[in-house]
C-alpha positions, 0 to 999 in steps of 0.5 A, spaced: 845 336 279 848 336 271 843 340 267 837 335 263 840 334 255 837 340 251 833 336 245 836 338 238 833 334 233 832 338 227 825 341 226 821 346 230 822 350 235 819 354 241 823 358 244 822 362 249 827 368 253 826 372 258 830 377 261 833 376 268 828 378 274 823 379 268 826 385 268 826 390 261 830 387 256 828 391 250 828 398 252 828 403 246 828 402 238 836 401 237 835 395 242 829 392 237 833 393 231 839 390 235 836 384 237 833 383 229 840 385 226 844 379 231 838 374 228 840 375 221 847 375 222 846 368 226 842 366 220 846 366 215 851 362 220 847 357 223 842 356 216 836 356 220 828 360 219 823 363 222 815 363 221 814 367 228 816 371 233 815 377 239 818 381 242 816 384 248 819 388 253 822 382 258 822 377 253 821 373 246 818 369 242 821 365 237 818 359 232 825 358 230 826 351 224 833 348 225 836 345 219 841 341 223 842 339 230 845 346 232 839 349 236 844 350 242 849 353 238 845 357 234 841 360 241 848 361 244 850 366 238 843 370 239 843 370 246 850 372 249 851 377 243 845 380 245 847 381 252 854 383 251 850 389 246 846 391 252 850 391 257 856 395 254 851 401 252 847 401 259 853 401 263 851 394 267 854 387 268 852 380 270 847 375 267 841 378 262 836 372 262 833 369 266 837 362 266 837 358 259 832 359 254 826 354 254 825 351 248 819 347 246 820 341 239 815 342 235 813 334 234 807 335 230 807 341 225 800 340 225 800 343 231 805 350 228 798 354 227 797 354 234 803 356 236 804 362 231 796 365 233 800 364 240 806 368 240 803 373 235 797 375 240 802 376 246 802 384 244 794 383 245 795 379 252 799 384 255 795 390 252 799 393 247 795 393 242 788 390 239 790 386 234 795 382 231 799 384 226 799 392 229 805 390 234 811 393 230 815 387 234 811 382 231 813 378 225 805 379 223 806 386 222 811 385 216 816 391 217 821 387 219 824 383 212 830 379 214 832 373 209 831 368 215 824 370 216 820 366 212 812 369 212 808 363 208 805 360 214 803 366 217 800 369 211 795 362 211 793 363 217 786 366 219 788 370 224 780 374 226 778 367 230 781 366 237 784 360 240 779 355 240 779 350 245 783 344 241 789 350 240 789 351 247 790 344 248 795 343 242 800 348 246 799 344 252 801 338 248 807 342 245 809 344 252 808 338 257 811 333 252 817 328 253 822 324 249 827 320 249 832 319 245 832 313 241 839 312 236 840 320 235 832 320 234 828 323 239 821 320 241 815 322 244 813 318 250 806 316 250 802 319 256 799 314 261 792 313 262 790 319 268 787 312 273 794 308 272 797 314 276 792 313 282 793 306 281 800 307 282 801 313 288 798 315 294 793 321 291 798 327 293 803 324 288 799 322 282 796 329 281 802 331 282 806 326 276 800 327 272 800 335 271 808 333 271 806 328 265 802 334 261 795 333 265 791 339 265 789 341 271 782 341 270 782 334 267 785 331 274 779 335 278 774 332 273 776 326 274 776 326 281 770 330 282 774 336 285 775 343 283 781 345 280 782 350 286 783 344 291 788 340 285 792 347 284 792 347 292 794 340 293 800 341 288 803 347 290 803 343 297 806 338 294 812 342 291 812 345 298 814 339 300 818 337 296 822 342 297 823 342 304 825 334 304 830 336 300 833 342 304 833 336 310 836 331 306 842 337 304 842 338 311 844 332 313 838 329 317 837 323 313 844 321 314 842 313 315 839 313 309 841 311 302 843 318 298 837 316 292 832 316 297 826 321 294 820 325 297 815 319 294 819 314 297 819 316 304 814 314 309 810 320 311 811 319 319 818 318 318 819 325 315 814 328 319 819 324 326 825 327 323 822 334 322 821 334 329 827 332 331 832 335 328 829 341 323 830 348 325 823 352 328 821 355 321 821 348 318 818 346 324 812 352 322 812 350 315 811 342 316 805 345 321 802 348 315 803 343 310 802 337 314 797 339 319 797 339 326 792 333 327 798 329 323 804 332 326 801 331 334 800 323 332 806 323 329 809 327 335 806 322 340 807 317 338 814 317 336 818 322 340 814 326 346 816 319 351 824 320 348 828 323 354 833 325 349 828 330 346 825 333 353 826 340 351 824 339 343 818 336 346 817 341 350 818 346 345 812 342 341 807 341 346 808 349 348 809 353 342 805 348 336 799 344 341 798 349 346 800 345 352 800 347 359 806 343 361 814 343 365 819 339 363 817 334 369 810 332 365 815 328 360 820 325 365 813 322 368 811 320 362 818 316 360 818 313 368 810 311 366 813 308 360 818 304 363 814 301 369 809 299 364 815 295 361 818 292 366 810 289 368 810 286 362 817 283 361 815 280 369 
């Protein structure tokens, strides 16, 4: 599958980078001060500010302002240049981070104040310190002076109060936003009214389109009059599902149907069939897990348990998954039932 087009429209971004494994990226001072020397060096390359920034010991945080459509570019510099420091000096190989880094736009500058309080308060998140301004790493500390560091939006901030309520939720409106690109110009997609999604799928797949359109949990519950325990399990339930259609259509086992074919437009009964019949035992045990066994008997009886052709599969089910007491012989007297039923009414 290609990788998503990364947006690069000139204004704020977010970025955030991790080390691979979450494993430790800055180790000592020399790795700090590296990293801080390589991002003076990028700025005088690439012309771009930054209003904030943490770094911690797995990963950072950068409010990074781009003057020209070259954020790839510019976090291509900072990243690899780093890696090549942190590998020659310990003696390793192989990939630092942990896949590309996340950048966020920034499409409200409203919203900067937020984002700032957030990135600057990791150290007291994790710990570290009791508060901002103290974490040696943080750019609210001010002792580190780079030309490319410009202070004068976290020396407007009143950094005693804590996220409030609305803060937290402009990160989430920062995070879940989605664009299109119209012209070389990026443009918010508006959010859809939460009833439309349940208007339009089955439960499952609406909660799972809301969150994935930037919906809080805990607004979905309410609106469904359920806890957020019982949304956060139907959604992991419904990646899980996902995922293992999509390991069966890679497998093959959805041969006769269009290539496009996507979890949401497969017929429930036709997955859980052609996971009976043709999946691996552990697939089996997953889609027990995940679909019930309630449904995948209904689905098994009606579907499979009177094919000859799949005598030792069901035999398997029956015994293994629905505890049956059965021999090979309860299924052939049940096609040669069926058959007879047939001919009775074909006479």
């Amino acid at each position: 599958m290609p990788r998503a087009l990364r947006l690069e429209e000139v204004g704020f971004y977010h970025i955030v980078n991790r080390g691979v494994e979450r494993r430790r990226v800055f180790l000592d001072v020399e790795d700090h001060e590296k990293f801080l020397e390589i991002l003076e060096d990028s700025g005088e390359v690439y012309d771009f500010k930054i209003h904030s920034f943490c770094l911690m010991n797995n990963h950072y945080h950068l409010l990074l302002q781009t003057f020209d459509e070259n954020l790839s570019l510019i976090m291509r510099q900072i990243n690899s240049r780093y890696s090549i420091y942190f590998n020659n000096k310990y003696k390793r190989v192989g990939p630092l981070w942990q896949g590309r880094f996340k950048s966020y736009f920034v499409y409200d500058e409203n919203y900067l104040v937020s984002l700032v309080k957030y990135i600057e308060s990791n150290p007291i998140k994790a710990n570290v310190t009791k508060k901002i301004g103290q974490f040696t790493w943080a750019m609210s500390s001010k002792k580190t002076l780079l030309t490319c560091l410009d202070f004068e939006l976290i020396e407007s901030i009143d950094f005693t109060k804590d996220l409030s309520d609305k803060e937290l939720q402009n990160l989430e409106d920062i995070y879940n936003a989605k664009f299109k690109i119209k012209g070389k110009k990026a443009k918010i997609v508006e959010k859809k009214e939460l009833y439309s999604y349940f208007e339009e799928y089955e439960r499952e797949v609406a909660i799972a389109k809301a969150i994935q359109d930037g919906y809080l949990q805990t607004h979905i519950a309410a609106y469904l009059k359920l806890s957020a325990v019982s949304i956060s399990k139907i959604y992991k339930k419904y990646k899980q599902k996902v995922k293992l259609f999509e390991k069966l259509k890679e497998k093959g086992i959805f041969w006769s149907y269009s290539k496009e074919l996507i979890y949401e437009k497969v017929e429930k009964d036709l997955f859980i069939e052609h996971l009976l019949k043709y999946a691996d035992f552990d697939e089996n045990v997953l889609g027990f897990n995940l679909f019930g066994k309630s449904i995948m008997k209904k689905v098994w009886e009606k579907k499979m348990m009177r094919e000859e052709k799949f005598i030792k599969t069901n035999l398997m089910i029956a015994r293994v998954f629905f505890d049956m007491d059965v021999e090979s012989d309860y299924f052939k007297r049940m096609k040669n039932a069926r058959f007879e039923k047939l001919k009775l009414l074909a006479s």
